[in-house]
C-alpha positions in Angstrom: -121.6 8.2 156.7 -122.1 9.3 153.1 -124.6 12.0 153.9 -121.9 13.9 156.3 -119.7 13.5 153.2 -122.0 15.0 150.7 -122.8 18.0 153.1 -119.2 18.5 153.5 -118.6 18.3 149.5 -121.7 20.6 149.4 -122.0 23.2 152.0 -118.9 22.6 154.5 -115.5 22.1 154.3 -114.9 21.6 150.7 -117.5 22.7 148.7 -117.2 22.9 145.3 -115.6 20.7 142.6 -112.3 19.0 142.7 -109.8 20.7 140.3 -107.2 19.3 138.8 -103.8 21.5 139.7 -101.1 19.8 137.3 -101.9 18.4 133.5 -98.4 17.0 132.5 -97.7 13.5 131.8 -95.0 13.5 135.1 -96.0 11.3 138.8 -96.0 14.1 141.1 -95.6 13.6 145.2 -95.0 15.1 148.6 -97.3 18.1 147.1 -97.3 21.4 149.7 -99.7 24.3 148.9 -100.3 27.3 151.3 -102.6 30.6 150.9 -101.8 34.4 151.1 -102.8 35.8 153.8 -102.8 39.0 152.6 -105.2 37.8 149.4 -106.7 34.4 149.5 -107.3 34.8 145.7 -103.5 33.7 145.7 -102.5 30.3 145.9 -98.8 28.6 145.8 -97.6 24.9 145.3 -95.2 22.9 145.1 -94.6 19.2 144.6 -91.7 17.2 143.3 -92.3 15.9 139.5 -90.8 12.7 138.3 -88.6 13.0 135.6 -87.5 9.4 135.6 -89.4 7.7 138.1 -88.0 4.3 137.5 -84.6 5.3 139.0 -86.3 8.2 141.4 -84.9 11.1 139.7 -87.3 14.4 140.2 -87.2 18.0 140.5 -89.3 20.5 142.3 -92.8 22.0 140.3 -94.1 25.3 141.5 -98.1 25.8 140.7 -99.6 29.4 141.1 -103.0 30.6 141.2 -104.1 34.2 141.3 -108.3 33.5 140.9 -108.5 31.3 144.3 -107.5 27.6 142.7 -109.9 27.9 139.9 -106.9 27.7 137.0 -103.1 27.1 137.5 -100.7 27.9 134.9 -98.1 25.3 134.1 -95.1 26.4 135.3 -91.2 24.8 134.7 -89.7 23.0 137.2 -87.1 24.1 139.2 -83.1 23.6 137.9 -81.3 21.2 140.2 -77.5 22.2 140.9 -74.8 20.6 139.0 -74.1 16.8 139.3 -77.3 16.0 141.6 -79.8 14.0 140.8 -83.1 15.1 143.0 -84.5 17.9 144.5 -86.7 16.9 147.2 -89.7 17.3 149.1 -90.8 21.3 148.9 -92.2 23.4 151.5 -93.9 26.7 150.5 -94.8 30.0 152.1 -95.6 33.8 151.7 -94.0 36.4 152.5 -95.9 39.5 154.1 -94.7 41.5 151.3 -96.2 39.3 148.8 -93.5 37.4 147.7 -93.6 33.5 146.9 -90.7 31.2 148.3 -90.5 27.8 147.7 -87.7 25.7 149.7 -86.2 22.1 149.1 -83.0 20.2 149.6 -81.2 19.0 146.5 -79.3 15.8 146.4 -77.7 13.2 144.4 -77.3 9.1 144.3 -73.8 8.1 145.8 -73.0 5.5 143.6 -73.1 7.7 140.5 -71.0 10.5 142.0 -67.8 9.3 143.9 -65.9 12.2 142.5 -68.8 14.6 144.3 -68.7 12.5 147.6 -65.4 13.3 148.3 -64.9 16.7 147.5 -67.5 17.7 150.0 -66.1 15.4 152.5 -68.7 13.7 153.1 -68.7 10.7 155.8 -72.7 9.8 155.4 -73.0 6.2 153.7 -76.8 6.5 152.7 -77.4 5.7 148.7 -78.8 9.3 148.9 -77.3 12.5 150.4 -78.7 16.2 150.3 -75.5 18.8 149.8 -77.4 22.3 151.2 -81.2 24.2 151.8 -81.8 25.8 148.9 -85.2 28.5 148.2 -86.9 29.5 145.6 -87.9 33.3 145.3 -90.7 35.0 143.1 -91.8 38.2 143.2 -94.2 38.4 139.9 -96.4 35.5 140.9 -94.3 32.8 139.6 -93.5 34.1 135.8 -89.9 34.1 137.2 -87.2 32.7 140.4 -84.3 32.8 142.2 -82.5 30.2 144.0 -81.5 31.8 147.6 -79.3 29.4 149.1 -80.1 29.3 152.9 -77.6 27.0 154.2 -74.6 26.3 151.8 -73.2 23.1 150.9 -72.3 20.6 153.0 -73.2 16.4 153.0 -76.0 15.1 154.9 -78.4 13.1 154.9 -80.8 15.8 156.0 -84.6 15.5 154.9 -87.9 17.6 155.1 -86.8 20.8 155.5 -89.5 23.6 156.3 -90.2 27.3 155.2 -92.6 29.5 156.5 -93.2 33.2 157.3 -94.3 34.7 160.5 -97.6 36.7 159.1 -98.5 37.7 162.8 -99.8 41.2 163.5 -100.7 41.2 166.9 -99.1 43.6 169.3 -98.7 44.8 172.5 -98.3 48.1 174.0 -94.9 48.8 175.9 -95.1 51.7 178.8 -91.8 53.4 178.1 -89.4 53.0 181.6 -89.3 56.7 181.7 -91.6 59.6 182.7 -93.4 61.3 179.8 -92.6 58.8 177.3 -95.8 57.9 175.0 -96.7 54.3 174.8 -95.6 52.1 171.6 -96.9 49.0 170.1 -94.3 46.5 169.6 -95.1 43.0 167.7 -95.7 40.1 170.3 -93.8 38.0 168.0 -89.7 37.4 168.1 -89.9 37.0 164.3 -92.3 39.4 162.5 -93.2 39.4 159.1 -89.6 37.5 158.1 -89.6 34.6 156.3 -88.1 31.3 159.0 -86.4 28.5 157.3 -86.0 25.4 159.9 -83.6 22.3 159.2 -84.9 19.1 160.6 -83.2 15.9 161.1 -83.9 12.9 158.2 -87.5 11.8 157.4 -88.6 14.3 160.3 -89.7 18.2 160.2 -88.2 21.0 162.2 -88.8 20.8 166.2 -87.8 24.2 166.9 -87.0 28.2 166.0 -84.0 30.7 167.1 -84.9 34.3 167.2 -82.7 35.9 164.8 -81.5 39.5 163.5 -84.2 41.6 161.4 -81.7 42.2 158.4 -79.4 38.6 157.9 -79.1 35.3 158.7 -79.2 33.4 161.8 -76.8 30.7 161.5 -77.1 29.7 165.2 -78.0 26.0 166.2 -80.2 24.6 169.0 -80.2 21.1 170.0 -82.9 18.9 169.5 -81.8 15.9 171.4 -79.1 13.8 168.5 -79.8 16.2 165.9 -80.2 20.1 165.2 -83.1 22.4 164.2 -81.8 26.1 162.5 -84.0 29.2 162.1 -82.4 30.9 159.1 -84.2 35.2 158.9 -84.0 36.2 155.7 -84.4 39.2 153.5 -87.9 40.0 152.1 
């Protein structure tokens, strides 16, 4: 068994080196990283970073790369909203226009905010309840974001959420219905190049899509058996 290893390490899968992504003092978990498929020499991460692990307060990190994972730049963690306490488990993606989005679901420890519980109505009796969807936008390669709310506030207990962006370019060619018309490519996909942002049911990732409208949001549901999955389009 440890010579298939070494000729993975060496010639297969993962040649090369190990490098080391993050070099704060912080625990780090649930780590995502994806590849752009437009340049593989760009690379984005995320994980969550322990702030105060003790009590399980965290954030989300973003890591970049721009020279194929050789270096990463440290970058500041994401701000949570007012009065919450985590911001959980990140999911990553690229847009075809080169943009970075990062997604997560902020939330916050019931005990510690009665005052918040009610306001948003909220009937779930789990110690720890996510209030909306909320992505992270960059456009210069990390150096900056911005939050893009993709499904406002409400109380769940709603986990794992997933972002990702329909990269296909496959097409097919359409015969027009009427004589003389000139054949046109149209994508086989129903979501091309748009960035899809599916909300699963606790501890479990999204099971399904809706097609949507090229220029807003799709806020329609489909069911998944006792719980929902939402495809949310959204602007490059």
């Amino acid at each position: 068994m440890g010579e298939f290893r070494d000729l993975f390490l060496r010639k297969g899968i993962f040649p090369g080196p190990n490098i080391r992504v993050t070099a704060d003092s912080h625990a780090h978990s649930e780590s995502a990283l994806v590849v752009d498929p437009k340049n593989p020499d760009r690379l984005l991460g995320a994980s969550k970073r322990f702030t105060d692990p003790q009590h399980y307060v965290f954030s989300l990190a973003p890591v970049f790369s721009n020279d194929g994972g050789s270096t990463w730049p440290s970058l500041p963690a994401f701000p949570m909203p007012p009065n919450h306490d985590i911001y959980t488990d990140p999911s990553a993606t690229f847009h075809t226009s080169g943009a970075a989005w990062v997604m997560g679901d902020p939330g916050f420890f019931q005990a510690q905010h009665s005052q918040l519980y009610q306001s948003l109505g909220c009937t779930a009796t789990g110690d720890i309840l996510t209030t909306h969807m909320l992505a992270q936008k960059s456009v210069n390669d990390g150096a900056q974001w911005s939050a893009v709310p993709i499904v406002g506030v409400r109380c769940t207990e709603d986990d794992k959420g997933w972002i990702l962006c329909d990269n296909s370019r496959e097409v097919s060619i359409v015969t027009p219905s009427h004589p003389g018309g000139w054949p046109k490519p149209k994508p086989v996909s129903p979501y091309p190049w748009s960035p899809l942002c599916h909300l699963g049911c606790p501890h479990a990732a999204a099971l399904c899509a809706v097609p949507g409208r090229r220029t807003d949001m799709d806020r329609r549901w489909q069911s998944t058996g006792r719980c929902g999955s939402r495809a949310v389009r959204l602007r490059p």
